[in-house]
C-alpha positions, -999 to 999 in steps of 0.1 A, spaced: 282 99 -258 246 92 -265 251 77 -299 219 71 -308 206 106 -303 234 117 -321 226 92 -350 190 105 -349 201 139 -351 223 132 -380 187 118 -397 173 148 -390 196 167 -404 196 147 -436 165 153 -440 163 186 -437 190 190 -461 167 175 -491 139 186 -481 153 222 -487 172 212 -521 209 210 -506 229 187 -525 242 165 -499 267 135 -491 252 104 -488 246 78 -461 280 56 -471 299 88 -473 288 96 -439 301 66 -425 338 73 -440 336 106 -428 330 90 -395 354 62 -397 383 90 -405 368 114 -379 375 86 -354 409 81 -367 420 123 -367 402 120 -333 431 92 -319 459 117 -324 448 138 -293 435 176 -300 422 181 -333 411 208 -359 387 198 -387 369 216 -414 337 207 -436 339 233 -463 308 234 -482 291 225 -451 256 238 -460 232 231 -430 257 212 -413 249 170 -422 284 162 -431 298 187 -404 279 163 -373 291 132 -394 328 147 -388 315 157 -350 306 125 -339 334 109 -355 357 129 -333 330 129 -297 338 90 -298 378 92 -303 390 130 -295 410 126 -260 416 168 -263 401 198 -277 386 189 -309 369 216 -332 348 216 -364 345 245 -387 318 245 -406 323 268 -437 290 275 -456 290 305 -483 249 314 -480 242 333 -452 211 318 -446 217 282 -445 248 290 -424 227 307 -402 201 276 -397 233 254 -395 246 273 -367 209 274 -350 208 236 -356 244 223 -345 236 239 -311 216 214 -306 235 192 -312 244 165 -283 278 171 -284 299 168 -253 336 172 -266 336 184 -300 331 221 -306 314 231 -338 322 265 -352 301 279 -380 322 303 -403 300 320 -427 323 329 -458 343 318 -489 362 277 -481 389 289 -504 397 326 -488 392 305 -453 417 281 -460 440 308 -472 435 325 -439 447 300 -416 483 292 -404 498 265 -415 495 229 -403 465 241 -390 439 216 -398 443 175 -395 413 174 -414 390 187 -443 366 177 -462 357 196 -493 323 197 -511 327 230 -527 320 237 -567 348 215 -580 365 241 -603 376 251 -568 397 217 -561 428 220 -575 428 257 -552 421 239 -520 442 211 -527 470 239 -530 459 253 -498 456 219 -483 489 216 -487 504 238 -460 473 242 -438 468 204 -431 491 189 -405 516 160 -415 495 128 -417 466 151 -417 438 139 -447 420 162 -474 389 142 -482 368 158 -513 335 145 -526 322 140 -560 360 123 -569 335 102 -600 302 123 -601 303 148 -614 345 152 -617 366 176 -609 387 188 -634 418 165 -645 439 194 -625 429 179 -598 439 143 -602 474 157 -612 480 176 -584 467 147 -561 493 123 -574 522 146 -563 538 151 -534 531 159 -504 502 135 -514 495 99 -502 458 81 -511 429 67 -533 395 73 -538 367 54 -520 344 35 -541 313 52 -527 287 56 -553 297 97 -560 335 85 -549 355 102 -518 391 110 -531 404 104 -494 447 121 -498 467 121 -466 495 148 -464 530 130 -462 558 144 -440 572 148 -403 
């Protein structure tokens, strides 16, 4: 993997993200993202989603995560809502120097995509969707992640989701914390065999 075009790209990206208003993860984030990317990425063939994805910043965070660990067929779907910026994401991710990681641009609702996909489907997600909308996906998450798959949702301090959330997080089949980043990743890993 050429990691620093990758890194540069991921700049870029970033970039281009404020520069058209997109509320974005930032820097630290990106580097968890990446550090549990690398992680899913040891198990072999994996299937990750970025819902919320916008022009796709935290989806290549995931992406290069996975190109340096993923010893199978790894995938990314990136879930964006506008049309347009998942349009320009999609344009944008093709360019992306990417050797094993496939990213897939799904232009639609995160909550009626997680719904549509099979169970144990996903080893990971994260979620930066309108947080009303967490306790749904955690629901979701719930049956689509794999066992020892991990739901990671932004904004866990700033600005909260609703206390919903939190209760359903600290039930089973949940295991986790949140990450001290300055906006807080709750970071849950789905229990069971």
């Amino acid at each position: 993997m050429d990691g620093e075009r990758l890194l540069a790209f991921i700049r870029e990206l970033e970039s281009r993200s404020r520069a058209l208003g997109i509320p974005s993860i930032e820097w630290e984030d990106g580097l968890v993202l990446h550090a549990l990317s690398i992680v899913a990425g040891s198990r072999g063939e994996v299937t990750a989603a970025d819902l919320g994805a916008g022009i796709g910043y935290s989806t290549l965070w995931i992406a290069a995560g996975l190109e340096e660990s993923c010893r199978g067929a790894c995938r990314v779907y990136a879930v964006e809502e506008d049309p347009e910026l998942a349009s320009l994401g999609e344009r944008l991710a093709s360019k992306a120097p990417l050797r094993r990681v496939k990213v897939e641009w799904v232009e639609g609702d995160a909550i009626e995509f997680l719904a549509s996909l099979p169970d144990g489907s996903l080893d990971l997600a994260f979620v930066d969707i309108d947080k009303h909308l967490y306790p749904e996906a955690l629901r979701l998450l719930a049956s689509k992640l794999s066992p020892g798959g991990a739901a990671v949702f932004h904004n866990a301090y700033l600005p909260a989701p609703p206390s919903e959330f939190y209760e359903l997080a600290g039930r089973e089949p949940w295991r986790g914390g949140i990450t001290p980043t300055r906006l807080g990743l709750a970071v849950l890993v789905r229990a069971g065999s």
